[in-house]
TILO-749480 format. One record per atom (N, C-alpha, C): residue in three letters; atom name; x, y negated, z negated. Coordinates in steps of 0.001 Angstrom, whole numbers. Each point is the difference from the previous one (the first is absolute). Example, Ala and Ser with C-alpha at 12.3 -4.5 7.8 and 13.67 -1.06 7.14 Angstrom:
! residues 2
@aa = ala | at = N | px = 13190 | py = 5690 | pz = -7800
@aa = ala | at = CA | px = -890 | py = -1190 | pz = 0
@aa = ala | at = C | px = 900 | py = -1200 | pz = 0
@aa = ser | at = N | px = -350 | py = -1050 | pz = 720
@aa = ser | at = CA | px = 820 | py = -1190 | pz = -60
@aa = ser | at = C | px = -770 | py = -1090 | pz = -730
***
This chain:
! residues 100
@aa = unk | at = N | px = 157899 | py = -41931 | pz = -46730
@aa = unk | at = CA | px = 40 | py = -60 | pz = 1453
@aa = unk | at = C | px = -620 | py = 1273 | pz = 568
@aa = unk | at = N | px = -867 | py = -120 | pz = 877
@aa = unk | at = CA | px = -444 | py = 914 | pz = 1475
@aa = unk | at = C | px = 490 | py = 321 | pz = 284
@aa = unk | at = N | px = 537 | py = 2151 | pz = 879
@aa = unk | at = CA | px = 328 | py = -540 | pz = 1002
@aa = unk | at = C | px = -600 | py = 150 | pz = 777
@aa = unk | at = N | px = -1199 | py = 321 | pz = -185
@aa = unk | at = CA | px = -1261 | py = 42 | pz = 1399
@aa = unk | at = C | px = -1148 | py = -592 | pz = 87
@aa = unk | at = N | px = -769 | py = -864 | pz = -6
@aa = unk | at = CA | px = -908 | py = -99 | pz = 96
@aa = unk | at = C | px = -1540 | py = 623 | pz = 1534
@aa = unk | at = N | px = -631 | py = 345 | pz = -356
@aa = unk | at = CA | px = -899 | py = 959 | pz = 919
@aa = unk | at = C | px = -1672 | py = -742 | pz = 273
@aa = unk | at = N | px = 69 | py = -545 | pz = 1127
@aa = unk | at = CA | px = -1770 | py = -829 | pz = 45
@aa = unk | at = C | px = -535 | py = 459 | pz = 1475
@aa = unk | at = N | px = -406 | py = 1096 | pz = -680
@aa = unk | at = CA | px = -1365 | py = 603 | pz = 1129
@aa = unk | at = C | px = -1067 | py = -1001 | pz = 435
@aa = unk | at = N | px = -48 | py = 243 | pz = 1180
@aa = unk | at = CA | px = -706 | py = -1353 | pz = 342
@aa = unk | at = C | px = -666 | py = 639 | pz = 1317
@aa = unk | at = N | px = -1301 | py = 158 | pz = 18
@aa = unk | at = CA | px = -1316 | py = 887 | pz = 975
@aa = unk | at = C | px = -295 | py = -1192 | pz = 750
@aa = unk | at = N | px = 168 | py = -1480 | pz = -37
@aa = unk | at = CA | px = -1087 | py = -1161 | pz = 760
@aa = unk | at = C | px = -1352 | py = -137 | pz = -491
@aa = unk | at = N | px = -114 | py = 622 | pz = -1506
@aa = unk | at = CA | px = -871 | py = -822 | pz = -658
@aa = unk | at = C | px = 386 | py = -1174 | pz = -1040
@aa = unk | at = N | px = -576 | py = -1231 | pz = -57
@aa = unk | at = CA | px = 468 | py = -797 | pz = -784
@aa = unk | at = C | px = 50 | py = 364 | pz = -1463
@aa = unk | at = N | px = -619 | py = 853 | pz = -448
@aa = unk | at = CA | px = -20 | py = 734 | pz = -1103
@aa = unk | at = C | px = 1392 | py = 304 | pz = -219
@aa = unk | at = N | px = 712 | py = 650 | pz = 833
@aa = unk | at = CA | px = 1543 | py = 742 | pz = 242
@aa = unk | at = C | px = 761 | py = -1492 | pz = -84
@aa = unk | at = N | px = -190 | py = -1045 | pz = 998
@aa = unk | at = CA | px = 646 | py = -1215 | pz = 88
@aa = unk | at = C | px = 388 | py = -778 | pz = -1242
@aa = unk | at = N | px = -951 | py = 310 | pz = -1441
@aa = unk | at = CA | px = -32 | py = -813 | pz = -853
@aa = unk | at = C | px = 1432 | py = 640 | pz = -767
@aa = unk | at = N | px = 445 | py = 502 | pz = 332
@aa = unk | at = CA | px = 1737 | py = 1352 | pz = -637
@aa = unk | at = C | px = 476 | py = -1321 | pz = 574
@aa = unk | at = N | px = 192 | py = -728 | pz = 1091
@aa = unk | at = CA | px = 1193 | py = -544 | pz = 695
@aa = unk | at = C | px = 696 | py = -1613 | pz = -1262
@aa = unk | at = N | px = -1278 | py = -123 | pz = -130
@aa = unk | at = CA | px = 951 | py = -1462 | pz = -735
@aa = unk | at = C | px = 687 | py = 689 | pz = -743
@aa = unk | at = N | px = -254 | py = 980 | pz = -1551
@aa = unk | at = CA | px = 591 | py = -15 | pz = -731
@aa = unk | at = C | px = 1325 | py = 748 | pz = 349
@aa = unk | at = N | px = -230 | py = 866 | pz = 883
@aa = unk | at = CA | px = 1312 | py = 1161 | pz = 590
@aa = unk | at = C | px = 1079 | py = -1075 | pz = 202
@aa = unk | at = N | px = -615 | py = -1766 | pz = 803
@aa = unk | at = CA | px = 927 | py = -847 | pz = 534
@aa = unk | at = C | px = 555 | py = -104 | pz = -1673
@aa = unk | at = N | px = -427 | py = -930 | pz = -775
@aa = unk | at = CA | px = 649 | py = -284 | pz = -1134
@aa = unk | at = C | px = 657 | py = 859 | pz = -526
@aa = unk | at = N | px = -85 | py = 1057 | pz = 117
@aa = unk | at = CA | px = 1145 | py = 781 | pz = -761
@aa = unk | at = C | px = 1073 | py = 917 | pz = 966
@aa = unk | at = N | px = -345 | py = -388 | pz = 1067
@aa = unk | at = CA | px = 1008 | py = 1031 | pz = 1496
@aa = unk | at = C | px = 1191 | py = -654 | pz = -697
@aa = unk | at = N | px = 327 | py = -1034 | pz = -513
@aa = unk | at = CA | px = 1294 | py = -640 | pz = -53
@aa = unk | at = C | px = 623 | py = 886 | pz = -1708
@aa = unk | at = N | px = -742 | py = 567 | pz = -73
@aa = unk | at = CA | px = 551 | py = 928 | pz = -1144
@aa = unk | at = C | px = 421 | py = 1315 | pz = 531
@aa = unk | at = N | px = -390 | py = 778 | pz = 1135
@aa = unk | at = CA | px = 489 | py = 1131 | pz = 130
@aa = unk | at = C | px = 1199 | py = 211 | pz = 1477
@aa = unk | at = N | px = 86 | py = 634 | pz = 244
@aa = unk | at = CA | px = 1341 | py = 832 | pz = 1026
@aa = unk | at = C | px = -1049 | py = -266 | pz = 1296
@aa = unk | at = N | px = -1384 | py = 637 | pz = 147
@aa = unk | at = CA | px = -339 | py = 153 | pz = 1316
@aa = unk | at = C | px = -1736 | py = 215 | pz = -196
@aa = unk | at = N | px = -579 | py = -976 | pz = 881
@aa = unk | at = CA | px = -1625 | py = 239 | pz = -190
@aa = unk | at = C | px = -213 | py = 264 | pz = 1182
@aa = unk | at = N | px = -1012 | py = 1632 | pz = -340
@aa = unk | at = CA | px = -243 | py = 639 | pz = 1410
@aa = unk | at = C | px = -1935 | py = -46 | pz = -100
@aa = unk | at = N | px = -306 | py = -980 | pz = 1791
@aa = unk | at = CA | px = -827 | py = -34 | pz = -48
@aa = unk | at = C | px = -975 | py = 1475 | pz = 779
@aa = unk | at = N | px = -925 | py = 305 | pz = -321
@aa = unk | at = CA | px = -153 | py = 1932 | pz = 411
@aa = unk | at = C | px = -1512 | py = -237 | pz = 225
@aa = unk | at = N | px = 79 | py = 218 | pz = 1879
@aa = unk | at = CA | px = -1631 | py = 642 | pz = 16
@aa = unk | at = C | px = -387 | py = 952 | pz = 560
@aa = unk | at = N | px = -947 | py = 907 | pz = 143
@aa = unk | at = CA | px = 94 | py = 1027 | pz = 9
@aa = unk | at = C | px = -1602 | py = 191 | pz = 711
@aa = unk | at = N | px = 108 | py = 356 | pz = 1210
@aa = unk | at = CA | px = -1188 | py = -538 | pz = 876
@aa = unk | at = C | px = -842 | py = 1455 | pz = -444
@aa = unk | at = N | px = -1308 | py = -181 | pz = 483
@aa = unk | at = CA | px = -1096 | py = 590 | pz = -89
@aa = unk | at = C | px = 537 | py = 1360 | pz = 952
@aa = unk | at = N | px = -748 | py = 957 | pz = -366
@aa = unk | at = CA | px = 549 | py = 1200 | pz = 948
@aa = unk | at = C | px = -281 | py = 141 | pz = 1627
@aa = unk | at = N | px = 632 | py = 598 | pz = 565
@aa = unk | at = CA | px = -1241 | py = -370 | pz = 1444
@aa = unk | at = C | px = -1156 | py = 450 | pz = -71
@aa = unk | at = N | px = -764 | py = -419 | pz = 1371
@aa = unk | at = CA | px = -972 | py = 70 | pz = 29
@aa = unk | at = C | px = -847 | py = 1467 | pz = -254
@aa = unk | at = N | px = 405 | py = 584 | pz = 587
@aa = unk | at = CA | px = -326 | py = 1422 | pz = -239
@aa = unk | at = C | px = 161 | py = 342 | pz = -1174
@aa = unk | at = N | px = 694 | py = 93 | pz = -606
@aa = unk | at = CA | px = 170 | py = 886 | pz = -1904
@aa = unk | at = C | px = -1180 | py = -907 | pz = -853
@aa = unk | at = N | px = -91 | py = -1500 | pz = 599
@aa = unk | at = CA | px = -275 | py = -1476 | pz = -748
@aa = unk | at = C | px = -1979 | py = 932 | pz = 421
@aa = unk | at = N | px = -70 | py = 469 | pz = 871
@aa = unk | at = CA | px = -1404 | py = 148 | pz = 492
@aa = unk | at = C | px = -651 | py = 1222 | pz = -784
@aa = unk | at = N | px = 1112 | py = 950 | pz = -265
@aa = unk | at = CA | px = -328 | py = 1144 | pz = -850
@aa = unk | at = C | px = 254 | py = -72 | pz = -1465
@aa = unk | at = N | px = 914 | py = -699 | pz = -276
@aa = unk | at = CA | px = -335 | py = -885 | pz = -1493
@aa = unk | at = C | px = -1120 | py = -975 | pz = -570
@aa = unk | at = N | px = -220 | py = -1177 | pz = 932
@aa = unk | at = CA | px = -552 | py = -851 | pz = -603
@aa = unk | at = C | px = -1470 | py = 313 | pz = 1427
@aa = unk | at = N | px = -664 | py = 793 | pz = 140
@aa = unk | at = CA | px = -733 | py = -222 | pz = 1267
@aa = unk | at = C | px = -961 | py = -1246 | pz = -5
@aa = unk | at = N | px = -486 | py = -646 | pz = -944
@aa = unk | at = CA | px = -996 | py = -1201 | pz = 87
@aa = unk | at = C | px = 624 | py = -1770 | pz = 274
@aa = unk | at = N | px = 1780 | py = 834 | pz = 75
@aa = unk | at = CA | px = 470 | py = -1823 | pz = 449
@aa = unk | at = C | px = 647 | py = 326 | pz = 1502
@aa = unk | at = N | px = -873 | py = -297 | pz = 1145
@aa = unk | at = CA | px = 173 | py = -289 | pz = 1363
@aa = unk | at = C | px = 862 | py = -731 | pz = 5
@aa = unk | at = N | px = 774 | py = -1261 | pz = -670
@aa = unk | at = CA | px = 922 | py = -853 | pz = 739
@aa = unk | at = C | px = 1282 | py = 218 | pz = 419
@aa = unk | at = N | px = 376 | py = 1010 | pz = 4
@aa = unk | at = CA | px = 1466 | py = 785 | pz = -40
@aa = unk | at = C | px = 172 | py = 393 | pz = 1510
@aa = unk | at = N | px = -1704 | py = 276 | pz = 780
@aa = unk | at = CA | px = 257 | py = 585 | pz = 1194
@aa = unk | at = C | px = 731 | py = -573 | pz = 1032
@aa = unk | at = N | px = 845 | py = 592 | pz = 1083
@aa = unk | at = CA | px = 343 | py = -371 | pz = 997
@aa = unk | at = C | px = 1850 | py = -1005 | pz = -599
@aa = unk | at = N | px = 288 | py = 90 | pz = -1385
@aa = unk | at = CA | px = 1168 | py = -299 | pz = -224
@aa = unk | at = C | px = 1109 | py = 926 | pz = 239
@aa = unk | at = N | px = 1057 | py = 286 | pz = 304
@aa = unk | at = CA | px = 983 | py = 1179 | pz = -130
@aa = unk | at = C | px = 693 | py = -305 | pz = -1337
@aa = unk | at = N | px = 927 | py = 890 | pz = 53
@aa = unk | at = CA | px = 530 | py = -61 | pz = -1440
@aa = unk | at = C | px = 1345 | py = -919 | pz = -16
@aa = unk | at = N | px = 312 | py = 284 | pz = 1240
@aa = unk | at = CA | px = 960 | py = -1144 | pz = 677
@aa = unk | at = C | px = -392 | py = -1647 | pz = 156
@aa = unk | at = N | px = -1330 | py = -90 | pz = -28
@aa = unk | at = CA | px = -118 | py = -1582 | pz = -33
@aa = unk | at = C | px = -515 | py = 284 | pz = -1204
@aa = unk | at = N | px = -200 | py = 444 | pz = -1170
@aa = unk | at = CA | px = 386 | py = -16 | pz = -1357
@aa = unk | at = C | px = 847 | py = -519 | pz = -401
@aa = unk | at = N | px = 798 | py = 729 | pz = 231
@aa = unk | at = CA | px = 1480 | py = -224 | pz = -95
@aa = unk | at = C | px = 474 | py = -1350 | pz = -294
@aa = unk | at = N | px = 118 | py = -360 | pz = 1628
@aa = unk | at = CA | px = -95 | py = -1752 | pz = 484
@aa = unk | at = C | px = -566 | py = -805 | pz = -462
@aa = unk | at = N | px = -1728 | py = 478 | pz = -407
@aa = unk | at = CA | px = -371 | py = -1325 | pz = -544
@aa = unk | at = C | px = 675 | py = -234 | pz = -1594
@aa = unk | at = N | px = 225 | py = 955 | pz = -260
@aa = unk | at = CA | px = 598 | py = 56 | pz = -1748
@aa = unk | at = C | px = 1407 | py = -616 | pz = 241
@aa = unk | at = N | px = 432 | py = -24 | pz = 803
@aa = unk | at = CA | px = 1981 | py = -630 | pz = 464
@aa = unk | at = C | px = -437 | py = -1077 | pz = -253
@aa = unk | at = N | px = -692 | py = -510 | pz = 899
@aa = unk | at = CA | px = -405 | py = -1290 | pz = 495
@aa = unk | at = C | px = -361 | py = -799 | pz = -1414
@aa = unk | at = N | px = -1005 | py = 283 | pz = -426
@aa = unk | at = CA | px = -660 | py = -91 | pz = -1442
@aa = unk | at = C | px = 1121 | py = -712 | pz = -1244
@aa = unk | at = N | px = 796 | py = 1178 | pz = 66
@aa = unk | at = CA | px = 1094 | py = 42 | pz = -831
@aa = unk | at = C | px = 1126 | py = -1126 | pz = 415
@aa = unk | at = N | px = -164 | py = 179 | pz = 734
@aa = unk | at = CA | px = 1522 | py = -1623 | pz = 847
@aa = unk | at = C | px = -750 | py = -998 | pz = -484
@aa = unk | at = N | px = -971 | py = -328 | pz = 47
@aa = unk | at = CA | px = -974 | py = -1253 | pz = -167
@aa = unk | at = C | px = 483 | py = -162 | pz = -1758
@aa = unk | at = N | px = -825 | py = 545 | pz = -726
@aa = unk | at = CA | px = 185 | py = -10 | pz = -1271
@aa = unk | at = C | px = 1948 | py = -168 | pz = -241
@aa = unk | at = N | px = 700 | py = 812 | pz = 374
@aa = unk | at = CA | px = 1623 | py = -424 | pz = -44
@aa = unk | at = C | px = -161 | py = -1149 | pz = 84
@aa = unk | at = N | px = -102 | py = -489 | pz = 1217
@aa = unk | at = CA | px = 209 | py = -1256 | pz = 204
@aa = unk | at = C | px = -400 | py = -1248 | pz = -1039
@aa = unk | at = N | px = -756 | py = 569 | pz = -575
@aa = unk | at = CA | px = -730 | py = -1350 | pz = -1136
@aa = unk | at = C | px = 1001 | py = 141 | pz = -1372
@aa = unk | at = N | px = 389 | py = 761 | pz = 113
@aa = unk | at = CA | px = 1479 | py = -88 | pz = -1480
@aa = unk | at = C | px = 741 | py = -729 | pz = 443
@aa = unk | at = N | px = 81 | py = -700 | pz = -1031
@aa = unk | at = CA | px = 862 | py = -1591 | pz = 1
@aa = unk | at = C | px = 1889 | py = 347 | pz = -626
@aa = unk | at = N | px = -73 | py = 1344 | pz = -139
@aa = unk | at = CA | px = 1139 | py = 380 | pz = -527
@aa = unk | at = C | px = 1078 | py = 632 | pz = 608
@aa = unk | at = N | px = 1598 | py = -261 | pz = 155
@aa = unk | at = CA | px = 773 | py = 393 | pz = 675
@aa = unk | at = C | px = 1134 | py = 1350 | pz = -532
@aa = unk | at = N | px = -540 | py = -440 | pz = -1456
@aa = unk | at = CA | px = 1157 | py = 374 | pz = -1233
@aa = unk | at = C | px = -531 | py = 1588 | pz = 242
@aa = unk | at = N | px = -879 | py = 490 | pz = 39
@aa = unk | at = CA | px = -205 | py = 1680 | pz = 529
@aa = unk | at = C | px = -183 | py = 798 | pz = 906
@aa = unk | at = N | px = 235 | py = 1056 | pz = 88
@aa = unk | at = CA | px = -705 | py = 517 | pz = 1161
@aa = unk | at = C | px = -1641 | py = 391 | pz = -68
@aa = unk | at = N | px = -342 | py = -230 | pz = 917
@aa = unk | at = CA | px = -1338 | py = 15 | pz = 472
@aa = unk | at = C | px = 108 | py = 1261 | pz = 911
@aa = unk | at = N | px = -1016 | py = 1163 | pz = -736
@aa = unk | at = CA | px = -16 | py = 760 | pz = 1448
@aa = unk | at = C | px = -1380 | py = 326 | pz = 120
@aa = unk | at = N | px = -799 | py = 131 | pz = 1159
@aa = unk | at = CA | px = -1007 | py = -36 | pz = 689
@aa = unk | at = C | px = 122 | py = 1952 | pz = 228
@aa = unk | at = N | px = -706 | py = 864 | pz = -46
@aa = unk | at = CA | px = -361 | py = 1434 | pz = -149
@aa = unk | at = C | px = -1422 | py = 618 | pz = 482
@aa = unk | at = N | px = 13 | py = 39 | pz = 1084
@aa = unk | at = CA | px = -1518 | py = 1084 | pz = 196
@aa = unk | at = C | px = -125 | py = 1077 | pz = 292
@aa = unk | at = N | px = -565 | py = 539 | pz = -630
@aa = unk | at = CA | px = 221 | py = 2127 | pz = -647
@aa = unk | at = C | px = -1468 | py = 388 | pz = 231
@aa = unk | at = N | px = 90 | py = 1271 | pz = 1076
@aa = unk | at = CA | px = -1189 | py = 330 | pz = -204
@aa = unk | at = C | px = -194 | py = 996 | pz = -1236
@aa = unk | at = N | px = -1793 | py = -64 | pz = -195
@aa = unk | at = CA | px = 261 | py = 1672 | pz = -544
@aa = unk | at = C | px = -1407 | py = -677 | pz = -1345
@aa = unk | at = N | px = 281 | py = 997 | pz = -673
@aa = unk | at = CA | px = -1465 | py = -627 | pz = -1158
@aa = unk | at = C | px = 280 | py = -1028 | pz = -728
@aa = unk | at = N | px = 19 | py = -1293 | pz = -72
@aa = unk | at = CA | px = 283 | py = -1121 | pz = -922
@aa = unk | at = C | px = 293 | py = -28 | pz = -1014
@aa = unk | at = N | px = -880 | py = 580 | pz = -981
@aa = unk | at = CA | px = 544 | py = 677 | pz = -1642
@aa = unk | at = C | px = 1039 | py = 624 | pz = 120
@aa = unk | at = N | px = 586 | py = 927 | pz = 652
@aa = unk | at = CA | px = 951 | py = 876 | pz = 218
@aa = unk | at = C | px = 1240 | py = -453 | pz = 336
@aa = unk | at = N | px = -190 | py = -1122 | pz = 924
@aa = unk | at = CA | px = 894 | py = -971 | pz = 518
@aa = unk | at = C | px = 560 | py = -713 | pz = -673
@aa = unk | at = N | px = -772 | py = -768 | pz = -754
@aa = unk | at = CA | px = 317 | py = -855 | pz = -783
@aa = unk | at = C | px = 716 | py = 372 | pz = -1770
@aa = unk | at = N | px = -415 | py = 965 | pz = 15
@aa = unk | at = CA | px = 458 | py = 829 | pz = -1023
@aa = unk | at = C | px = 1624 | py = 483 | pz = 365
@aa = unk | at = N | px = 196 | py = 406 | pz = 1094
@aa = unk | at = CA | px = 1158 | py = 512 | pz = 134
@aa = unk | at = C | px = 835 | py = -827 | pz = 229
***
């Protein structure tokens, strides 16, 4: 038995393909926490990555939100009652995040 299971999940379907199997086996552990961990804002995102423009004009606050939002959606598609499900969005460096 689990007692955690952990599925980082960015909104690429790449990330999405974790969800079936996490479902088949959530019923083995204590608690599956789903964790995303939004892009930095715009500003740090501009002095890090300067050649990807699409970040501009987001705050870190509708980061935030869109990752809540994101995350309720995906909850919602577990067909399972028997665990807890918890939904988690952390800022900060992803590797780091997810690691901890």
């Amino acid at each position: 038995m689990f007692k955690k299971i952990l599925v980082p999940l960015d909104g690429s379907e790449l990330a999405e393909r974790a969800l079936p199997p996490a479902q088949v086996i959530a019923g083995q552990a204590e608690q599956l926490i789903l964790l995303n961990v939004p892009v930095a804002p715009p500003i740090v995102s501009a002095a890090l990555y300067p050649h990807d423009t699409s970040l501009s004009g987001i705050s870190a606050q509708q980061l935030q939100a869109q990752g809540a939002n994101y995350l309720s959606l995906k909850k919602a598609e577990f067909l399972t009652n028997e665990i807890a499900i918890k939904a988690e969005v952390i800022s900060g460096d992803p590797a780091s995040v997810i690691v901890d």
